[in-house]
N, C-alpha and C positions, 0 to 999 in steps of 0.2 A: 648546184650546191657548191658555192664558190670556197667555203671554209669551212662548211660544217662536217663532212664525209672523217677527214682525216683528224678534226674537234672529237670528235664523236668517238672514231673508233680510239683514238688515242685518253680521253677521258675515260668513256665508260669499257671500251676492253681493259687498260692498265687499273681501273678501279674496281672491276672483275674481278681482273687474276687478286690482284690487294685482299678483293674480298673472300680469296680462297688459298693465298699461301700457307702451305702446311712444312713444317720441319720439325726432325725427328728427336723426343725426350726421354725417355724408356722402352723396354719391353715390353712387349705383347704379342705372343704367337696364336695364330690361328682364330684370329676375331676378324669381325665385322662391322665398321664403326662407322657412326652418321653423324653427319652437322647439319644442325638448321638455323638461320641468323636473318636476321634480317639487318639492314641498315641504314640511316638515314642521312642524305647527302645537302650540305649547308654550307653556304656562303656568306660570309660577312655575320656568320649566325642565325640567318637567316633558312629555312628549310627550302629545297629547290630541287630535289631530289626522292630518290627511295632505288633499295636494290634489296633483293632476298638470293639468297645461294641454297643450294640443295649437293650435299656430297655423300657420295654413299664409296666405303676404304674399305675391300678384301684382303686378302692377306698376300695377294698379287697381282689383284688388279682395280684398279678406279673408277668413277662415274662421276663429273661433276657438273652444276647445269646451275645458272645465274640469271633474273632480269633484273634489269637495270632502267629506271626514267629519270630524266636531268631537266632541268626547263627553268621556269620563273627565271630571280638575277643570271642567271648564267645564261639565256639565251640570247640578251646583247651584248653579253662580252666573251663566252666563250663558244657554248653548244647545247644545244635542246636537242630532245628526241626520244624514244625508247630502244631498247635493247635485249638481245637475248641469245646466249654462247651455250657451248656447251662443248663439252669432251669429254673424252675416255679411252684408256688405253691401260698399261701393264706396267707393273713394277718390279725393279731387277736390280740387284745389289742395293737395294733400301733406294732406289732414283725412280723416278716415272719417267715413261717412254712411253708416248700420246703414239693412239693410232689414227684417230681421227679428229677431228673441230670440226663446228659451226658456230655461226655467228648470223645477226640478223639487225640491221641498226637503221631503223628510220626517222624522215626527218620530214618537217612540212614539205621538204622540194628533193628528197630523193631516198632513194633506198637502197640498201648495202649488203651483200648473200655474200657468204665467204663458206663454200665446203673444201673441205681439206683432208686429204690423208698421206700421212707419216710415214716411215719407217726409220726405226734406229736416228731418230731426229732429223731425217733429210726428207724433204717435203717430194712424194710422188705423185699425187693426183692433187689437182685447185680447178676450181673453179670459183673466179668471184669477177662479180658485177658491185657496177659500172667499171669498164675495163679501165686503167689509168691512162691518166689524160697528159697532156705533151710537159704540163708545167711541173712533174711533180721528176724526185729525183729517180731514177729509173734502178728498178732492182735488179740485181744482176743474179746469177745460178748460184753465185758463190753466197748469196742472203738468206738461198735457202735452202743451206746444208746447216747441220749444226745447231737445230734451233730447236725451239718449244714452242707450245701454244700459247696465249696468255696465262688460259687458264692452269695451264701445265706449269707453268714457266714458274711459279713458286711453289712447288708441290718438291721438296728433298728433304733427304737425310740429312741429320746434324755431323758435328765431328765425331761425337763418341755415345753411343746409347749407354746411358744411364746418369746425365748430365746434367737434367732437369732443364729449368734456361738458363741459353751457356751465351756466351760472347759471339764465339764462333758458329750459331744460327745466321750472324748479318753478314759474316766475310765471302760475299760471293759475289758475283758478277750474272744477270740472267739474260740469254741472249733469247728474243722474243721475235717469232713473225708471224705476225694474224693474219694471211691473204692478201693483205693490201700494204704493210708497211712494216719493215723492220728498224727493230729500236734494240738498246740494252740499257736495263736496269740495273744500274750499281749499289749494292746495300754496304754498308759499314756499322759498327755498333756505334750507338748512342749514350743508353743509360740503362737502367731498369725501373719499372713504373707499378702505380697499382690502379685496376678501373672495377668497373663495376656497372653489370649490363640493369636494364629498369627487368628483363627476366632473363635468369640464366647465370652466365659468370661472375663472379667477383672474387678479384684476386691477382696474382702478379702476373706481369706483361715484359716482356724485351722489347726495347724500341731499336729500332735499324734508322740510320739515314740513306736516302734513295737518293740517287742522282739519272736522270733522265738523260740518256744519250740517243738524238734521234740519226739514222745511218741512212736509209733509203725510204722508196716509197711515199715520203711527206713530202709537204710544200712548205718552205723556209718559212716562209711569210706568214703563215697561217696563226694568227691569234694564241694558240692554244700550244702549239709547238715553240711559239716566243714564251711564252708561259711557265712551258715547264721546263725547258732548256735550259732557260738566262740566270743558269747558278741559283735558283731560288732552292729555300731548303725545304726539303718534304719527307717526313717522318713517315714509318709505320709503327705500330706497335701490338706487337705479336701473342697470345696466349692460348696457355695447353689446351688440348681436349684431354680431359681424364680421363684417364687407362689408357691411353694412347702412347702412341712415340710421336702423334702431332700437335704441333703448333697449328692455328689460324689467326687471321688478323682481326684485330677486336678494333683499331683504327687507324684512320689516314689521314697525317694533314698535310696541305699545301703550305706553308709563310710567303704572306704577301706586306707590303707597305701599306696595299690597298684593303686588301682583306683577306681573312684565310679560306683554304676551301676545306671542309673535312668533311669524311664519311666516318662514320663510327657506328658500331652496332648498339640497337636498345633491346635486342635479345640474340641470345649468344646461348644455344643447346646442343649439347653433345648426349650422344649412348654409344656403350658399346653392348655388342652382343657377344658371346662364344658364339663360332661357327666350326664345321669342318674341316681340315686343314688342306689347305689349297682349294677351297670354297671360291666362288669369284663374287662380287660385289650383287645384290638383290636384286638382278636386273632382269626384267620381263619383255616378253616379245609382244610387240602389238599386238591386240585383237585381230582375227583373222578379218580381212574386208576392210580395217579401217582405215582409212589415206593418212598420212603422216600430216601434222601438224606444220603445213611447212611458214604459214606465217606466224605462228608464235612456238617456235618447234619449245620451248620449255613450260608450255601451259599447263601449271596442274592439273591432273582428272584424277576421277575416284574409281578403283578397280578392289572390289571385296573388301568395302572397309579399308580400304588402305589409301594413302595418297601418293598418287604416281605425276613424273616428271618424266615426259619425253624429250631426252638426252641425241636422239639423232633420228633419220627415218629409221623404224622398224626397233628400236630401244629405247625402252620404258624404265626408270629405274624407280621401284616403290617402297616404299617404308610403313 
């Protein structure tokens, strides 16, 4: 897989985490809040895509789990394949602090495992396959101190609870490393917008400008890293979950001369619940005897009526 590995992970993880940036609008103590979205990924206007996220928010700790398929136009010019991430970890001064990732991204000619576990954002245990190969820029210890997961990596607090959408949701810098490659994503404010999901949201949005900084771990050359590097401008644009203090991303787009790329959601649902206070997130332990899910580790099942998402081995998280 001469270009597609680092396509791939750089596509659909950064259109992952997009699909799961959360930052913080209000109050809300001692709840328990879920998102479910799905989204559909288009080129030139053209559909070539689909991604669904599953997030379940304690009131200290997280759970978040996305697939993702990319293919049609985009698989001769950027990256085809499926995918599917997940993480969870804890929350401390209104920030997330991942403890663990997975990731799993295939492609007709190769396959990609990324297990990972965290502490205090400095990466202690990895294992991922295909080990890197001689041509790509080589990561060094220092790439992975200080980081976040994708999925993590847009999961904060705003400037000030009770803000509503503020300006200051996009001034930040997110430094991101999936197992196989470290990047930073620069957001800045844009504008403010209004959308409106075909089920679910409608209503206002903050948009962020992203700039795509790739550092290690990639291959210069690679289609997809010229792509999103070469100053092209790519939006998000952000809206609340109600009752919440978070924000998610309702969409993304690329600007191209040639064509845009966007993922956007056609349903966009939020709840919250009251919970307990210092409750942790709905999370279930696998059935006893059952082997972990390791080639689609976020494959829905049904456990009592309920629809469960395994999040890692041995963590179910259900709704």
């Amino acid at each position: 897989m001469s270009r597609s590995r680092t396509a791939q992970t750089t596509l659909l993880a950064v259109g992952s985490a997009l699909a799961l940036i959360t930052a913080t609008v209000s109050d809300r103590a001692h709840a328990e809040g879920h998102l479910d979205a799905s989204y559909t990924i288009s080129f030139a206007r053209i559909p070539v895509g689909e991604m669904t996220a599953t997030a379940v928010f304690g009131e200290s700790e997280y759970a978040l789990s996305v697939r993702a398929r990319a293919g049609g136009a985009l698989k001769a010019v950027l990256v085809d394949g499926e995918a599917s991430f997940s993480t969870q970890g804890t929350i401390k001064d209104g920030h997330p602090v991942p403890t663990t990732f997975t990731s799993k991204i295939v492609s007709n000619t190769e396959t990609s495992d990324v297990r990972m576990v965290l502490d205090e954002g400095n990466v202690k245990e990895l294992v991922a396959t295909p080990p890197p190969s001689s041509d790509r820029v080589p990561v060094t210890n220092s790439n992975r101190q200080r980081v976040v997961d994708p999925l993590s990596a847009l999961l904060f607090s705003a400037a000030a609870p009770g803000e509503g959408l503020s300006q200051e949701t996009c001034r930040r810098t997110l430094p991101i490393f999936n197992g196989h490659e470290r990047y930073d994503l620069k957001l800045a404010y844009k504008r403010m917008d209004k959308v409106t999901a075909e089920k679910g949201y409608a209503g206002p949005v903050v948009v962020c400008s992203v700039s795509y900084e790739p550092i290690s771990g990639h291959r210069a050359n690679i289609p997809l890293v010229k792509y999103l590097s070469e100053g092209r401008e790519i939006q998000i644009a952000l809206a609340p979950i109600t009752g919440t203090r978070l924000l998610a991303p309702f969409r993304l787009l690329v600007v191209s001369t040639l064509a845009n790329l966007m993922i956007e959601a056609n349903r966009f649902e939020t709840n919250m619940a009251p919970g307990p206070a210092g409750a942790p997130p709905n999370v279930a332990p696998a059935p006893t005897g059952s082997p972990p899910n390791a080639a689609h580790p976020s494959e829905p099942t049904r456990r009592d009526d309920k629809q469960c998402v395994e999040v890692r081995s041995g963590i179910t998280v259900c709704r």
